[in-house]
C-alpha positions, 0 to 999 in steps of 0.5 A: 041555367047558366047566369054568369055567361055574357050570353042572353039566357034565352039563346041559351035556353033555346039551345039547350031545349034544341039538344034535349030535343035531338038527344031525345028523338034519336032512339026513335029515329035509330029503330025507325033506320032499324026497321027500314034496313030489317024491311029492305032486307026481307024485300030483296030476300023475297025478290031473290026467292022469286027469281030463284022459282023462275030460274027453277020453272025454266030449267023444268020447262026446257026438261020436259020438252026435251023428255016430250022430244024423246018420247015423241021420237020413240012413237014413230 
């Protein structure tokens, strides 16, 4: 603590126990981005693999009814 300061020691000490409070709560807060980041990444790799399958299931479906067009087309 500093006592040669013309300033109350009480602000200064509130002060201080501010920084120590921020310097100590910003590793949390940094892991706490970290895993937002890491979550918000596998959701949209996820969103990305569902519309990829729905993409693929249309192809499939526009396939076989044209294959089923042909071979109808074949019976007759």
């Amino acid at each position: 603590m500093a006592d040669t300061t013309p300033v109350n020691s009480q602000i200064t000490d509130a002060v201080t126990q501010t920084n120590v409070k921020v310097v100590a709560e910003a590793p949390a807060q940094s892991l706490a981005v970290l895993y937002q980041m890491t979550t918000q990444a596998a959701g949209l790799s996820m969103q990305n693999a569902v519309q990829n399958q729905q993409s693929l299931n249309q192809i499939s479906n526009a396939s076989v009814a044209t294959a089923v067009r042909q071979i109808m087309k074949l019976a007759e």
